[in-house]
Residue frames relative to the residue before (quaternion, step in Angstrom):
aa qw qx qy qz dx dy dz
X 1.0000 0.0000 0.0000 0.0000 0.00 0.00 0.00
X 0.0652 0.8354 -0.5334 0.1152 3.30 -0.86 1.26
X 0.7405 0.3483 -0.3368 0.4658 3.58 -1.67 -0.60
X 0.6078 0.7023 -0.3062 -0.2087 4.13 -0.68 0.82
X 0.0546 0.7305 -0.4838 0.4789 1.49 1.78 2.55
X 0.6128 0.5207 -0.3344 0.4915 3.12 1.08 -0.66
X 0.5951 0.4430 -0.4501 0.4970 4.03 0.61 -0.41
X 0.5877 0.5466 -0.4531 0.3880 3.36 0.40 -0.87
X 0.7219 0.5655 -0.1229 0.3795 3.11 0.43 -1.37
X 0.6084 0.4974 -0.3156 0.5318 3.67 1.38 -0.35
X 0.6195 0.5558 -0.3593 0.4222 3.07 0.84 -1.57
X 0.8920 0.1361 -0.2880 0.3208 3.69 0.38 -1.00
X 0.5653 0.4925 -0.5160 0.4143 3.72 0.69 1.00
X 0.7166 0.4238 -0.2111 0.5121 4.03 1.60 -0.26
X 0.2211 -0.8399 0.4817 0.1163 3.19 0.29 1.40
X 0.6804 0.6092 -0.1886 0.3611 3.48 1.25 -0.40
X 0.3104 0.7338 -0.3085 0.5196 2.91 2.04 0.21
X 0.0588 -0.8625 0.4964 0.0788 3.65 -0.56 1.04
X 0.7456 -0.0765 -0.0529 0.6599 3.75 1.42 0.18
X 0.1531 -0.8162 0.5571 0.0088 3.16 -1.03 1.00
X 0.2000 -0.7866 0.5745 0.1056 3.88 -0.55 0.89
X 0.1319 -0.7541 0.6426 0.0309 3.99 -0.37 1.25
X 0.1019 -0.7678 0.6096 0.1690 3.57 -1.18 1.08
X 0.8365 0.0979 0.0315 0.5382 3.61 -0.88 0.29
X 0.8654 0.3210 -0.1608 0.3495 4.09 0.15 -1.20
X 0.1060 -0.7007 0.7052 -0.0224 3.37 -0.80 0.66
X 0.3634 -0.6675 0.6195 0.1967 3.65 -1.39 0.82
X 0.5549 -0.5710 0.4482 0.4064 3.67 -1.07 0.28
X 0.7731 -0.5949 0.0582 0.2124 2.64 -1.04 1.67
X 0.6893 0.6021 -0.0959 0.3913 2.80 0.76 -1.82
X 0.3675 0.7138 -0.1717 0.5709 3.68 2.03 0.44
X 0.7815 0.2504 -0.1552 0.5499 2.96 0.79 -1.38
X 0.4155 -0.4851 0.7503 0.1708 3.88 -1.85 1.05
X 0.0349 0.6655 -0.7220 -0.1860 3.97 -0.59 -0.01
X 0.4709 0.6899 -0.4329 0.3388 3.69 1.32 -0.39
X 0.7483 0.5044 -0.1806 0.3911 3.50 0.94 -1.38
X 0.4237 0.7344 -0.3935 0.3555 3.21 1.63 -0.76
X 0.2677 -0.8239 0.4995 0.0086 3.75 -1.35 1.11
X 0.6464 0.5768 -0.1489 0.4767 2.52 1.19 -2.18
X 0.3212 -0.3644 0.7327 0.4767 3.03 -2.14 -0.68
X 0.0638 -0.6937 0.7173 0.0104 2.48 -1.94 0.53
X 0.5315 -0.6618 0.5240 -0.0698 2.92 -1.75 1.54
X 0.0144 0.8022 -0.5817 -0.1339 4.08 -0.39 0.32
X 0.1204 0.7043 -0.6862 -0.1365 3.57 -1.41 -0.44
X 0.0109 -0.7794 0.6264 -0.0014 3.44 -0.48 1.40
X 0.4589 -0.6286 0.5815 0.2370 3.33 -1.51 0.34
X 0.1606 -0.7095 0.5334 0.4317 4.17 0.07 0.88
X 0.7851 0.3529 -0.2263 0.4558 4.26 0.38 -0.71
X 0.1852 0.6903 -0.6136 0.3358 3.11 0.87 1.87
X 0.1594 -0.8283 0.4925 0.2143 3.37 -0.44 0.86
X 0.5859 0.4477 -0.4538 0.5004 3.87 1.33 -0.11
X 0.8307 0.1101 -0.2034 0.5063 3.77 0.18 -0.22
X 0.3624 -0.6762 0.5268 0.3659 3.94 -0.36 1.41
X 0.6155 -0.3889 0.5938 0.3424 3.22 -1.95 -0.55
X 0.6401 0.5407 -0.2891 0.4629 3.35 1.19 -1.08
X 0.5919 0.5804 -0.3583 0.4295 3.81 1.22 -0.04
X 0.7064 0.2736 -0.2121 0.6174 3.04 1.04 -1.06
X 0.4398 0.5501 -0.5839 0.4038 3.75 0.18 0.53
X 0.6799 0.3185 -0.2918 0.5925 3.91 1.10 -1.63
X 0.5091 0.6185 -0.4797 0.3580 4.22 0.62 0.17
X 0.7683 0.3145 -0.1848 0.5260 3.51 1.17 -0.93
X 0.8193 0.2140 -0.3982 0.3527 3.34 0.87 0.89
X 0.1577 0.5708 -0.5982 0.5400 2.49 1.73 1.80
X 0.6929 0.5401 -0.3089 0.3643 3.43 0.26 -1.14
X 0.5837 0.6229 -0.2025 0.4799 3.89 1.30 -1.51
X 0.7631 0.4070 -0.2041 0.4587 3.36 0.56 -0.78
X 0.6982 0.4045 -0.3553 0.4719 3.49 1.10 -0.54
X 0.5429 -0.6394 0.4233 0.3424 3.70 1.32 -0.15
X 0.2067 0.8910 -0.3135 0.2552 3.38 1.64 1.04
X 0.0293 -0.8158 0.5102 0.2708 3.53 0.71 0.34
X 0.0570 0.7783 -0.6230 0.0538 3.89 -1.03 1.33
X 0.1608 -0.6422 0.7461 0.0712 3.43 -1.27 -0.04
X 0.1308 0.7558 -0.6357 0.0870 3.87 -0.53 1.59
X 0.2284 -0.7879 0.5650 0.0881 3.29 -0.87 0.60
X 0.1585 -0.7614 0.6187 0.1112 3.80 -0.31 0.99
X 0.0209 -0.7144 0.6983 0.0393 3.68 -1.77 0.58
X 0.5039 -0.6448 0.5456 0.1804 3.01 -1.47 1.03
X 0.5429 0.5420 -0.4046 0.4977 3.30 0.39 1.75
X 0.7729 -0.5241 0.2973 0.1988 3.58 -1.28 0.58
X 0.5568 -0.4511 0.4669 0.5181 3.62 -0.87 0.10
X 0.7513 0.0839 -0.1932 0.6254 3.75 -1.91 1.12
X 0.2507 0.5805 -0.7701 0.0841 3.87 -0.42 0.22
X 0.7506 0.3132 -0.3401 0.4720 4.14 0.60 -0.41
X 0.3482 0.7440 -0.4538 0.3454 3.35 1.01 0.56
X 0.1403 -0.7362 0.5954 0.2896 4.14 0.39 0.21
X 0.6677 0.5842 -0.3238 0.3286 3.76 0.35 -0.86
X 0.6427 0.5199 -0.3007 0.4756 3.37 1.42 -1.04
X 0.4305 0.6347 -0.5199 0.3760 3.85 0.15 1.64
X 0.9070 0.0524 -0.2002 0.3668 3.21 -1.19 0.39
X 0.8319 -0.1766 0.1500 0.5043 3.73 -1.24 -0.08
X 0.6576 0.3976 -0.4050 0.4953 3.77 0.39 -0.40
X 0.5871 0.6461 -0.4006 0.2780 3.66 0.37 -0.34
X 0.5035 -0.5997 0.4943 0.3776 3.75 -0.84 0.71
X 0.5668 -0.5880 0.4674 0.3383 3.81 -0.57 1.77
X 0.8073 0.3900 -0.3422 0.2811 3.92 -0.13 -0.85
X 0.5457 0.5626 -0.3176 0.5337 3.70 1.88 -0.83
X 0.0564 0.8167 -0.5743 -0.0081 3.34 -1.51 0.48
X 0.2902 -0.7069 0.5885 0.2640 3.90 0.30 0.91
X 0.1829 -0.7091 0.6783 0.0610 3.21 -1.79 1.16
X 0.1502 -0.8090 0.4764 0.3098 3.70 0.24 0.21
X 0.3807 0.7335 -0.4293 0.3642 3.70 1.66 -0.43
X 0.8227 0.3520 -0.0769 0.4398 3.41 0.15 -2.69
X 0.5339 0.6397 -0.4673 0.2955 3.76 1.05 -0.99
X 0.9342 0.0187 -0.0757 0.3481 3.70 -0.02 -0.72
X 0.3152 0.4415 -0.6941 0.4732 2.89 1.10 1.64
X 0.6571 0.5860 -0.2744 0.3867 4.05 0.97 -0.69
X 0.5790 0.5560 -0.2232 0.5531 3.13 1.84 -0.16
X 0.5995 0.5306 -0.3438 0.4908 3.32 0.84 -1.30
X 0.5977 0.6782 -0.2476 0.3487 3.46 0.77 -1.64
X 0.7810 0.4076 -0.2136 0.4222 3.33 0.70 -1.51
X 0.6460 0.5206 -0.2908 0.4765 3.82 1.31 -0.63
X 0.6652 0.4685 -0.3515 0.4631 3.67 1.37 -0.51
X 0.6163 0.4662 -0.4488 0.4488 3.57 1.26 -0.45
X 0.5813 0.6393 -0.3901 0.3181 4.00 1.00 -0.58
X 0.5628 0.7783 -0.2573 0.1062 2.90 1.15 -1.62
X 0.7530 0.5414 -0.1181 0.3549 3.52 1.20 -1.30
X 0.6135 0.5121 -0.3348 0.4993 2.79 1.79 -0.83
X 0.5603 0.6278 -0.3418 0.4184 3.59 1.12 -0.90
X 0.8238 0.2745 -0.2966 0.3975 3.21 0.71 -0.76
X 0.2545 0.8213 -0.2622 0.4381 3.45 1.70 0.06
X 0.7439 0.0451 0.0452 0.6652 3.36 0.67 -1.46
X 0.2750 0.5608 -0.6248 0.4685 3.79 0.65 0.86
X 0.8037 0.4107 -0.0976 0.4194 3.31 0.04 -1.67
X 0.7863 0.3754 -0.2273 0.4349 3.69 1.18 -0.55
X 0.7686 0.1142 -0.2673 0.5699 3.41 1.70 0.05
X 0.4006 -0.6615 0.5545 0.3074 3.93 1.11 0.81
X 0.3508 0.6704 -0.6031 0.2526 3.55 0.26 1.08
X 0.6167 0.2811 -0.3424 0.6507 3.62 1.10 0.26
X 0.5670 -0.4984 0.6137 0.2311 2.34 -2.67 0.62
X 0.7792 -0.0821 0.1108 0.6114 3.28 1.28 -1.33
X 0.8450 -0.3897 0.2977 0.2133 2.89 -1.56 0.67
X 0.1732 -0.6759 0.6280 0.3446 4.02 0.13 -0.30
X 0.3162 -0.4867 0.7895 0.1994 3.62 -1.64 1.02
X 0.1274 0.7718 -0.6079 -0.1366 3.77 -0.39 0.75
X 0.3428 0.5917 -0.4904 0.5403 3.77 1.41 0.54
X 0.7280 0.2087 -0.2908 0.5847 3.87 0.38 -0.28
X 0.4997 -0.6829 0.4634 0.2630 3.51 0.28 0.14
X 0.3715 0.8025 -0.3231 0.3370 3.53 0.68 0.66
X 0.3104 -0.8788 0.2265 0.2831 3.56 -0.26 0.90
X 0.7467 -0.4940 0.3399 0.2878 3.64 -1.29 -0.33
X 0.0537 0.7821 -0.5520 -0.2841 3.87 0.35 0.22
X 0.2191 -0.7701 0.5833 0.1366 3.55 -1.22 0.61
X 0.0624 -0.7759 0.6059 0.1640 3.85 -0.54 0.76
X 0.7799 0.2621 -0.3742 0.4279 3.78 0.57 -0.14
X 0.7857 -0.2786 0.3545 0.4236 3.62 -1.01 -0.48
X 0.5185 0.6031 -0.5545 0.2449 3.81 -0.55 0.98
X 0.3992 -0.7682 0.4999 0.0238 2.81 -1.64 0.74
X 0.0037 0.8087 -0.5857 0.0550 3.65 -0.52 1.55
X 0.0551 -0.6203 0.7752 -0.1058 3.16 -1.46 0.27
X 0.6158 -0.5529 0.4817 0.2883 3.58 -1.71 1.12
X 0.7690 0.1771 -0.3237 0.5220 3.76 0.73 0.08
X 0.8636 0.3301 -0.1099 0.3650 3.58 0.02 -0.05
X 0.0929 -0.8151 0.5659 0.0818 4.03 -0.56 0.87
X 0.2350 0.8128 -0.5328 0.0153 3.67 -0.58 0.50
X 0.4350 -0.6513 0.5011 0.3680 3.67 -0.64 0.90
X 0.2323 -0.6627 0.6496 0.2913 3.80 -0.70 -0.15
């Protein structure tokens, strides 16, 4: 899971964005429109991230508060990538640290906040066969044209 400076960044140039899930990253502020913002949106920050403080994403949500942003951020007492499985032993980037504890409660989290929208535009463009069980981890068939990704849904 990656880019959520780069979601951020969608959410406020893609008005057509309908929920957006930000891991760990945030771009410098002065980047972000919270005005333009559409979507819901979803955080997961790491408080002992040493590339993006807490104290950023503390002045992020009342960037976001003021523009009338509906979010939902969740903070863990853990490291940059904590849902990262890869981020373990000696090969790992010193500041990143897999948590097996926060990862898939921070997952689960991130598939229950999607869920509505999925089924939202299921039902409004019959682009699925079925639903995703994303509580069993199971995937999505798709018969028409859309586009997902762990931080972002848009119909095309």
């Amino acid at each position: 899971m990656y880019g959520g400076a780069l979601t951020l960044l969608a959410l406020c140039t893609s008005p057509e964005i309908d929920a957006g899930v930000v891991w760990y990253g945030c771009p410098p502020l002065e980047y972000v429109d919270a005005t333009k913002i559409q979507a819901r949106l979803q955080g997961h920050w790491a408080t002992q991230d040493e590339f993006f403080p807490i104290e950023s994403i503390d002045r992020l949500q009342d960037k976001l508060r003021e523009a009338g942003v509906t979010f939902d951020f969740h903070r863990y007492l853990a490291r940059h990538a904590f849902a990262n499985e890869t981020a373990v032993g000696p090969g790992r980037i010193p500041q990143t640290q897999y948590d097996p504890v926060w990862s898939p409660a921070s997952v689960g989290s991130h598939f229950q906040f999607l869920r509505p929208v999925a089924q939202m535009n299921a039902m409004n463009s019959g682009v699925f066969e079925q639903l995703p069980d994303w509580e069993q981890g199971t995937g999505v068939q798709v018969q028409g044209q859309w586009e997902s990704s762990s931080h972002f849904l848009r119909a095309l």
